[in-house]
C-alpha positions in Angstrom: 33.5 6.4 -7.8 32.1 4.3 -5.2 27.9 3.9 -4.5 26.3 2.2 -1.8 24.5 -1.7 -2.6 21.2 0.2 -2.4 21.6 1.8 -6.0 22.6 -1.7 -7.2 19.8 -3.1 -5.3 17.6 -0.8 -6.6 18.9 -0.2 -10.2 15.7 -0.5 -12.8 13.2 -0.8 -9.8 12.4 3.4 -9.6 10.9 5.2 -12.8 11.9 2.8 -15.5 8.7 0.5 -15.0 6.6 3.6 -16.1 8.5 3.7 -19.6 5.4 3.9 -21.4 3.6 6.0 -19.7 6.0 8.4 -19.6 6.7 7.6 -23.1 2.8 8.3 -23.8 3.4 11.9 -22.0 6.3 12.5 -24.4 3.9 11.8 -28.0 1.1 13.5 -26.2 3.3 16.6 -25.6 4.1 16.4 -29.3 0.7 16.7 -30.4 -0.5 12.8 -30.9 -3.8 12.4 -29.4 -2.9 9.7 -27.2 -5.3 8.1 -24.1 -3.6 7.3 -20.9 -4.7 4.5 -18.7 -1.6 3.9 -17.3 -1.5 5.5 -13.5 -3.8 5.3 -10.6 -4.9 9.3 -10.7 -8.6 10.0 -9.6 -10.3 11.5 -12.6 -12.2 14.1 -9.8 -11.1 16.7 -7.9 -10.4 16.4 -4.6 -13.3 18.0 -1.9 -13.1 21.9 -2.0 -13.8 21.9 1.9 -10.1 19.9 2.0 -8.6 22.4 0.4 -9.9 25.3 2.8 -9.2 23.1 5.5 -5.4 23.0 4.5 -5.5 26.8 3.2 -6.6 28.2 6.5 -4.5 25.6 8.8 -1.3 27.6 6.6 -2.4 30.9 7.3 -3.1 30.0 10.9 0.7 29.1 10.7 0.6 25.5 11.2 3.6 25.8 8.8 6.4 25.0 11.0 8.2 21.2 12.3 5.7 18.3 13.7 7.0 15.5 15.3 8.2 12.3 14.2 5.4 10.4 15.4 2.9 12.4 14.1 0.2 16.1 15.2 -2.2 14.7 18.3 -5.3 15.7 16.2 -4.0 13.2 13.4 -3.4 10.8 15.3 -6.5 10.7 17.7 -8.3 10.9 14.1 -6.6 7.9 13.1 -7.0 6.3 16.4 -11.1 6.5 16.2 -10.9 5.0 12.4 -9.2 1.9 13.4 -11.2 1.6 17.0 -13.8 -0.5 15.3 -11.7 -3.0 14.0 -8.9 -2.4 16.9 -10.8 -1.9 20.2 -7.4 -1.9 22.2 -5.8 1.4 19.9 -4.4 3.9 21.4 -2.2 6.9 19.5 1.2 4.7 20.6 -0.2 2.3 17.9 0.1 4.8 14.9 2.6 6.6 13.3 2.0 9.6 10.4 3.8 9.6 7.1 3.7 11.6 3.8 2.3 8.5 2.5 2.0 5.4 2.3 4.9 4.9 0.2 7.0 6.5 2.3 5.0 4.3 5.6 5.8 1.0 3.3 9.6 1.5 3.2 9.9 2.5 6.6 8.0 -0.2 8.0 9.5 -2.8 5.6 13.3 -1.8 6.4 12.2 -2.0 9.9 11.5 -6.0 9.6 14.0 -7.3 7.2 17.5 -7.4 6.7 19.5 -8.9 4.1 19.0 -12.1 2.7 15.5 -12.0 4.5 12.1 -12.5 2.8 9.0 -10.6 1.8 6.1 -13.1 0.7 4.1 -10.7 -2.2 1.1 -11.9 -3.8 2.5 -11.7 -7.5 1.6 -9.6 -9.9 1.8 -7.1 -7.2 2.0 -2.7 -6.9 5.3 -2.0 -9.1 7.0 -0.3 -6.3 7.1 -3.5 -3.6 9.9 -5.0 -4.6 12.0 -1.9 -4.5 11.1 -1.4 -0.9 11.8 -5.3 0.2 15.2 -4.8 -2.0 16.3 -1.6 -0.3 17.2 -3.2 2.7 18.7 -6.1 0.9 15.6 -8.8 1.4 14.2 -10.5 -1.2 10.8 -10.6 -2.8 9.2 -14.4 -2.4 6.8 -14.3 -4.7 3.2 -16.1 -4.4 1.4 -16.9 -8.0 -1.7 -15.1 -8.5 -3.8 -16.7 -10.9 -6.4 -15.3 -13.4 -8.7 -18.3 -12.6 -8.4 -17.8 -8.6 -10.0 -14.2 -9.1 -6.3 -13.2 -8.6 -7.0 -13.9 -4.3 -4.5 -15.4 -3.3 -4.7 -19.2 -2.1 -3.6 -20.9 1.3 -1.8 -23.8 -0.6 -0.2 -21.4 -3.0 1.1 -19.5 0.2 2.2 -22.6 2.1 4.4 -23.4 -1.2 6.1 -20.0 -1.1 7.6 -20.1 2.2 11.4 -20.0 2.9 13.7 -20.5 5.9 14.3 -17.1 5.0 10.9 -16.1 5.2 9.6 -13.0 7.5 7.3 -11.1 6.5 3.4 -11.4 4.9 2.8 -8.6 2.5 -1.0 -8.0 1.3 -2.6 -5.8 -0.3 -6.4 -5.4 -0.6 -8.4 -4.5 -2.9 -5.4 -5.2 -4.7 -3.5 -3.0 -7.2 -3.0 -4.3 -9.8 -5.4 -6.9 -10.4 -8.8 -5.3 -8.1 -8.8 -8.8 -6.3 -10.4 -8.7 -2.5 -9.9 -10.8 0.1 -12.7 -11.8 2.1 -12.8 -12.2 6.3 -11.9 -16.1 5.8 -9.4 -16.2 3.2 -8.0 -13.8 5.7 -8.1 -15.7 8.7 -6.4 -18.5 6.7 -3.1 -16.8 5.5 -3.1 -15.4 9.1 -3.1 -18.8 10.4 -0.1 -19.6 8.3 1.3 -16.6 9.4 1.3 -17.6 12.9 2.4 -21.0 12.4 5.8 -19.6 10.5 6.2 -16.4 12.7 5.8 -14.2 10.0 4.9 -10.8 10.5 1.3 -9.3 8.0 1.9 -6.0 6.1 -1.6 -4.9 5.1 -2.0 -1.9 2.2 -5.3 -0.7 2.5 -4.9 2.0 0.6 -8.0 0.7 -1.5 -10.0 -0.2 1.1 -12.9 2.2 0.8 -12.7 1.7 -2.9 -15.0 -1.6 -3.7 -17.8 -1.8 -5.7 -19.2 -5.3 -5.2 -21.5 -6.5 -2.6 -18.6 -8.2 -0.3 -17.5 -6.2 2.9 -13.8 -5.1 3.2 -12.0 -7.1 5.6 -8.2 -6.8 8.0 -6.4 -8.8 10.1 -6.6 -6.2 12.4 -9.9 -7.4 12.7 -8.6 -10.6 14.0 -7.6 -10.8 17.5 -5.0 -13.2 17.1 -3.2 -11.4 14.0 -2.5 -7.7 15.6 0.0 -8.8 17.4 2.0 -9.6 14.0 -0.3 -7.0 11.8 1.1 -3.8 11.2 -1.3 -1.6 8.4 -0.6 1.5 6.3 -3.0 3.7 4.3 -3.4 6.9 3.0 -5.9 9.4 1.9 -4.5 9.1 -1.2 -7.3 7.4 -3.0 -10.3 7.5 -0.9 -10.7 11.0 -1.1 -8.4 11.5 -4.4 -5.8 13.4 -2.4 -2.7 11.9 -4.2 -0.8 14.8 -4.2 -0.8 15.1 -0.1 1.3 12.4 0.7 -0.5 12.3 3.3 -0.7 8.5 5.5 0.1 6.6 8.1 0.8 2.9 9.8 -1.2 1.2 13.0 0.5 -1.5 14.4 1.8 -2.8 18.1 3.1 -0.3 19.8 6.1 -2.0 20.6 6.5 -1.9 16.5 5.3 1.3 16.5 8.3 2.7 19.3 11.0 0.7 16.8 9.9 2.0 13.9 10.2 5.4 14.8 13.9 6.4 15.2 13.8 5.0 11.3 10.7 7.6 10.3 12.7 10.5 12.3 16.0 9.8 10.3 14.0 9.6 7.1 11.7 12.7 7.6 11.0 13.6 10.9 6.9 14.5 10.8 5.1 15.5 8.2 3.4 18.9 7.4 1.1 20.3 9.9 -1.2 22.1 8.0 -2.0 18.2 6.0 -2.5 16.7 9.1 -5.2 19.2 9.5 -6.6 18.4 6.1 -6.0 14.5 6.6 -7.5 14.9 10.1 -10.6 17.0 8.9 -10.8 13.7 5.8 -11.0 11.2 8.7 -13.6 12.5 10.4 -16.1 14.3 7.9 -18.3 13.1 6.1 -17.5 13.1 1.9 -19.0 11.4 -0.8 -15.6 11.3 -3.0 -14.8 7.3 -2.3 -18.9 6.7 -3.2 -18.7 8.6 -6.6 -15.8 6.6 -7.5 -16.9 3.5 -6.9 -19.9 4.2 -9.0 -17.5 5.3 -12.1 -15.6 2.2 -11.7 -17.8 -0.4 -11.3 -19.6 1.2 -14.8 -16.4 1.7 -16.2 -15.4 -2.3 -15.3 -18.8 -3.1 -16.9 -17.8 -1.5 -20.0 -14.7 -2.8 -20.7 -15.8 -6.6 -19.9 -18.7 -5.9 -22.1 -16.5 -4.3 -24.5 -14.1 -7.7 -24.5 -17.1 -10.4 -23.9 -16.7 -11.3 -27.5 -13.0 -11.4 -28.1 -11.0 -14.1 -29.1 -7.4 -13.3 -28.1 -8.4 -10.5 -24.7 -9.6 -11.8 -21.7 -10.5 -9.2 -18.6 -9.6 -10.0 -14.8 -12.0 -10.0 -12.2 -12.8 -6.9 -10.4 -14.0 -6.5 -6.9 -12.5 -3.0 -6.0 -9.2 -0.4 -6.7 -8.9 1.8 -9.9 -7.7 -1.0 -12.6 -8.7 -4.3 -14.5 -6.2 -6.6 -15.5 -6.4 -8.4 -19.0 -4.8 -11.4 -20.2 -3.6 -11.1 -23.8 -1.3 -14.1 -24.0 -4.1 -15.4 -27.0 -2.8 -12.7 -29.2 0.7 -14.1 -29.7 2.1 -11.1 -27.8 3.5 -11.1 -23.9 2.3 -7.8 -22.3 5.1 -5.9 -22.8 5.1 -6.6 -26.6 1.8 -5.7 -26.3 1.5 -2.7 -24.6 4.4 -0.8 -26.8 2.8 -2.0 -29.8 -0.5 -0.9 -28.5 0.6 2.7 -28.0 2.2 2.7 -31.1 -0.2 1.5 -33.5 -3.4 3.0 -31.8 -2.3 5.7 -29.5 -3.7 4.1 -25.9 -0.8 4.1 -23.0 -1.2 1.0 -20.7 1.0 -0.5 -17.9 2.0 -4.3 -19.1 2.2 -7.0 -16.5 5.8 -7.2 -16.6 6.1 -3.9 -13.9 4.3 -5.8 -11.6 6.1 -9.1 -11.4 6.9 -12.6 -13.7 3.5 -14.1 -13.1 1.9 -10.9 -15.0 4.2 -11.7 -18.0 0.7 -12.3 -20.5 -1.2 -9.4 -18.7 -1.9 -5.8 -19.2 -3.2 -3.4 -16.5 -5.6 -0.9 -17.5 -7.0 2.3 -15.1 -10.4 2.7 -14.7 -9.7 6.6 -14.6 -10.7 8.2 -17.5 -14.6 8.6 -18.4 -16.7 6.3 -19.8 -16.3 7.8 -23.2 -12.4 8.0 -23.5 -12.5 4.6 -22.2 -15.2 3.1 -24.8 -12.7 4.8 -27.8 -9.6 3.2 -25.9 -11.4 -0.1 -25.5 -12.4 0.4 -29.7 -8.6 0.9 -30.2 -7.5 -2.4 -27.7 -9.8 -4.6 -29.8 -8.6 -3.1 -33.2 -4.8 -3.7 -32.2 -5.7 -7.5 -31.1 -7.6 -8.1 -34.2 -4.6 -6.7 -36.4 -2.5 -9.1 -35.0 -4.7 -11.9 -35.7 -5.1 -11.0 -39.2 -1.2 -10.7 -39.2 -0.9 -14.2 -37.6 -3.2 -15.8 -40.1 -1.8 -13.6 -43.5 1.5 -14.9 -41.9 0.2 -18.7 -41.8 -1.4 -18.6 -45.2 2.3 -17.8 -46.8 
């Protein structure tokens, strides 16, 4: 039988880079006592008052069709979020999705083509280069190094670009690494931007998720950029409302009226009664994002403390997100060797750097989303594994 070039496209790009997690669920639904720091799922509930919010909006019957660009109260919620950094926004400048996932495809296969380019700060999220190869572009990928804080550098940018070249994709604070970019780093990719007439896509899923002393910054913020800037979020993670799939996209309008004929084919609106939740997210006032940050940032201070005397591990820089990123190229092992192994040997279920792109080929991603205990017995287990595989190397060399 015949398929369509999308399932070649996108052949290995879907499930497949989870293998050990869901290989983890598996031996933990057997019985093994197995610790999961593989997926980005907030370790608290989301905010009762959400819940009643979207319990009452259903028995109010806001259960039937939206519209594809969105319910006005969403929208005018989303309008006065951006208004700070967007003083021109109006609601023909956003777009609601069940997601931003679902916002990221849409808005990706509505500026490339085949052949075309996506420039991706590599490692980058695992699903990216399924949604630049969905429409037949290509992912150009732009070295993030370990010693750059994983921010990515103007030069490194510059070096990247193709003929072929359209579009800027960032994401901050970045998944996987927790990198930040700051107002001026910024303002200098956007300046590249403009000189190659590429367009910025700017995740910001994290963006309420930082717990350093630096401010979060978008090109939005940056007169000259919005023209080129379109943005999509969710309230996926600052209010631990994965399950929603609840987000949106703020860009030109003229963007904004292209894009969507392409969100109507794919979905047409999104469910009233989480716009009502999402809505009553935007504008209340919840301490969810806050007690996050405080668990990471302890739980980023325990694992560098934890790896501070290691010989073969060394941790990322964190600035904000839910993970930390560790180089384990020292222990002989790539990260996919060392992430099977891991979970083999010692039970703890970690995402290696391979699902996130060739320059993560030495690294391991760990989530910050388990409590300070599990994660000092997972970190126990980490440095046990790499010290068994010194002692193998040198037992090995003394043959």
């Amino acid at each position: 039988m015949r398929y369509a070039g999308i399932t070649d496209r996108l052949a290995g790009l879907g499930g497949e880079k989870w293998a050990i997690h869901n290989a983890g669920r598996v031996k933990a639904a057997a019985g093994e006592e197995i610790i999961e720091l593989t997926i980005g799922e907030p370790d608290i509930p989301v905010d009762p008052e959400l819940i009643r919010v979207c319990h009452e909006s259903m028995l109010r019957g806001r259960t039937h069709y939206s519209n594809g660009r969105g319910e006005s109260g969403l929208l005018d919620a989303i309008v006065d979020k951006y208004r700070p950094q967007y003083p021109g926004i109006t609601t023909g400048n956003v777009l609601a999705f069940p997601g931003t996932q679902t916002a990221l495809y849409a808005v990706i296969s509505a500026l490339v083509g085949e052949g075309e380019g996506v420039l991706i700060g590599d490692p980058y999220y695992a699903t990216y280069e399924g949604v630049v190869r969905a429409p037949g572009a290509v992912v150009e990928a732009v070295p993030l190094k370990i010693e750059n804080g994983f921010v990515m550098q103007p030069d490194d940018l510059r070096a990247a670009i193709t003929e072929k070249s359209r579009v800027l994709l960032l994401n901050s604070p970045h998944n996987p690494t927790g990198a930040l970019l700051d107002r001026d780093t910024i303002a200098e990719l956007g300046k590249i931007a403009c000189e190659h007439d590429l367009w910025i896509v700017s995740d910001e899923v994290y963006e309420d998720l930082i717990f350093v002393d630096e401010d979060f910054a978008s090109p939005l913020e940056i007169e000259e950029l919005r023209e080129r800037t379109i943005v999509v979020s969710s309230i996926s993670k600052t209010y631990a409302a994965t399950g929603f799939r609840s987000g949106w996209a703020v860009g030109p309008a003229e963007f904004c009226d292209k894009l969507l004929p392409i969100s109507e084919t794919i979905l047409f609106g999104n469910q009233p009664f989480i716009a009502d939740m999402t809505e009553a997210a935007l504008r209340g006032t919840f301490d969810t994002a806050e007690r996050m940050c405080r668990s990471y940032a302890s739980r980023v201070d325990l694992i560098t403390t934890a790896l501070a005397s290691s010989p073969s591990l060394t941790a990322g820089k964190v600035s904000g997100g839910m993970f930390i990123m560790i180089d384990v190229a020292r222990t002989g092992l790539d990260g996919e060797q060392f992430a099977w192994g891991l979970l083999e040997e010692q039970g703890v279920a970690i995402m290696p750097g391979t699902s996130f792109g060739e320059n993560a080929k030495t690294l391991i991603r760990v989530a910050l989303t388990v409590p300070g205990d599990v994660l000092s017995e997972a970190m126990k287990r980490i440095n046990a594994f790499a010290a068994s595989l010194a002692d193998a190397r040198q037992t090995a060399a003394a043959q």
